[in-house]
Steps between C-alpha positions, in 0.01 A plus 500: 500500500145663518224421281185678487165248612368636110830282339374210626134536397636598142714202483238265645275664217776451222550136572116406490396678199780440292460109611131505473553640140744287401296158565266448231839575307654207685228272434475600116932431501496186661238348243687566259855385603350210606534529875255344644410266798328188383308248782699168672478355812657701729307817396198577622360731181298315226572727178788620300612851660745791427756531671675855440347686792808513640598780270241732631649452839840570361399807319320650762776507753805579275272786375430604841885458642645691210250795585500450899924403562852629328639173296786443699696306824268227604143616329736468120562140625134414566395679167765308324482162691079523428555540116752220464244253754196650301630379178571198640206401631346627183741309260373196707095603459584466127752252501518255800875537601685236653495531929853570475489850218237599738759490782778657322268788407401562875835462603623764235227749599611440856859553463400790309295675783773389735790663319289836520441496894202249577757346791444330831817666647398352877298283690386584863604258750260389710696510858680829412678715231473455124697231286625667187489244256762676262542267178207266646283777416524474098370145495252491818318757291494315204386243703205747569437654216491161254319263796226854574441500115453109416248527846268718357487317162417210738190617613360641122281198520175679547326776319588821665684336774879569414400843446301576802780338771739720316305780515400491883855448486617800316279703702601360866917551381406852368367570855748368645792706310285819576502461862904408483565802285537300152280737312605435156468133609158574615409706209614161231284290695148672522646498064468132542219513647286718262677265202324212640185704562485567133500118430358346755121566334628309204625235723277420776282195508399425163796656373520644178900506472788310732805721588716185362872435642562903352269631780582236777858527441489892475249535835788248720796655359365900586358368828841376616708738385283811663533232819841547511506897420252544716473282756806346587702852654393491848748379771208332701479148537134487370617612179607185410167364477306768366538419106417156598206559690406782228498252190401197751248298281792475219777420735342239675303322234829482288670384852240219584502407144850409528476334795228277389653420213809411669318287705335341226861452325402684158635791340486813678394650186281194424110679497202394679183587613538539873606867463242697794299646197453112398425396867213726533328387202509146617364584851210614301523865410460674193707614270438918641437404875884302471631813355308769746615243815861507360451908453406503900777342572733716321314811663605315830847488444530873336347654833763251719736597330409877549431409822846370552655879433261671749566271784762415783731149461319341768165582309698496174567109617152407618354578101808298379364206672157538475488524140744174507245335697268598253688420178582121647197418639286634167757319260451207727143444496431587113803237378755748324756384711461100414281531195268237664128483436328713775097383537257728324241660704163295516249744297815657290583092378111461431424818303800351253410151498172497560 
């Protein structure tokens, strides 16, 4: 399939203005049903905010994709499987759902995008050959697609921030399924990507709207399924890593969030305030510079994972573990991994107390 380079500039141009339109209409919406974000302790905003702006997000990409991609095989099932998690996540910005209705609608709007193609149909193994995981596959990438989805509404705990990591996202898989000959794949995600451009504006520090659980949910669920219809047909070992690398800050602040509250014996679903976004802001950084140093890291792990398609397995292996290095040893030293206190730097700790 061939797609002309002026496709992707009208879809990218689709997606933004439609989402950048559709804002203020968000904002006026979510007033009125009553979904809004008011102040406790685990937030860090101080006044009573809409949160709709997920719904610009949504219609900016489904407006795009219906232009940009036929409605059928996999690209039906992540149209579909985006409305049902959309309205979800927006029944829940007006309503507060209970964890588990929030579950069963991301597992519905998974099973939906599975049943039309969005499949893991093989893993690579890493000594030689593939491993076809045959009836494995269904629920592996459920697995995916509901754990990729819930990890990006973890992180929507900063103005802008959710959106930005999922953007540099959006963008790093899009250039990614260009290179491997996913062009449709490619062409979805630079949709994504102008969708969040539209919002972002509204959103970045002091934000105007929130996305809510619509947009989180939404951003997660489109992110892994164009992971898996995009990303995961390659034969080479290195392809098992590359959706993990590509949506790394997600992954592996959901994964050391689990693990530290495993080790703390609470809930895995229990919240805290020890999420990396959370971290930064008690070594002393503001509310922007935490989101900016979280949107560096993201760029980091887009262009590895690019990387990681250009380059031989020896090479290929040498990123893997640098950026491992880098992702322990960084978790480490701020707390995320323990959730204990780290010590404030000297002039940081006076500027706030002093």
């Amino acid at each position: 399939m061939s797609i002309h380079w002026q496709s992707y500039l009208v879809a990218f141009i689709i997606a933004l203005v439609v989402a950048r339109i559709t804002v203020p209409l968000a904002r006026k919406l979510a007033f009125k049903l009553g979904a809004v974000d008011e102040p406790d302790a685990r937030k860090v905003h101080t006044n009573i905010m809409p949160r709709l702006g997920g719904l610009a997000i949504f219609a900016g990409f489904v407006c795009a994709a219906a232009w940009a991609v036929q409605a059928q095989g996999p690209y039906l099932g992540i149209i579909i499987g985006g409305i049902i998690v959309f309205a979800v996540g927006a029944l829940d910005d007006v309503f507060s759902l209970s964890p588990w209705a929030k579950l069963a609608g991301q597992i519905l709007a998974a099973a939906v995008a599975v049943y039309c193609g969005v499949t893991v149909h093989f893993m690579t193994n890493p000594f030689d050959g593939l491993i076809y995981l045959g009836k494995l596959g269904v629920p592996l990438t459920l697995l995916w697609i509901v754990g990729v989805t819930n990890a990006v509404n973890l992180v929507d705990g900063l103005d802008g921030l959710a959106a930005g990591v999922s953007g540099i996202a959006a963008l790093s898989m899009g250039i990614i399924a260009f290179q491997q000959g996913e062009p449709a794949v490619a062409l979805l995600c630079l949709a994504l990507v102008g969708a969040v451009l539209g919002f972002l504006p509204y959103n970045f520090h002091p934000a105007r709207i929130f996305m809510g659980d619509a947009g989180a949910l939404f951003l997660g669920f489109v992110l892994a399924c164009l992971a898996v219809v995009g990303l995961a047909k390659s034969a080479a070992v290195i392809s098992l890593f590359v959706p993990i690398v590509v949506l790394g800050i997600p992954v592996f602040d959901t994964f050391f969030a689990i693990i530290r509250r495993i080790n703390k014996k609470v809930p895995i679903f229990a919240p805290d305030k020890n999420h990396l976004h959370h971290r930064l802001m008690a070594l002393g950084f503001s509310h922007r510079q935490s989101v900016l140093i979280i949107y560096g890291i993201s760029v980091i792990f887009g262009g590895a994972a690019v990387a990681l398609t250009y380059v031989t397995s020896p090479q290929a292996t040498l990123i893997l573990a640098l950026l491992l290095v880098f992702v322990v040893i960084g978790a480490t030293r701020i707390g995320i991994v323990t959730g204990r206190e780290v010590k404030h730097k000297p002039q940081i700790y006076t500027d706030i107390h002093g």
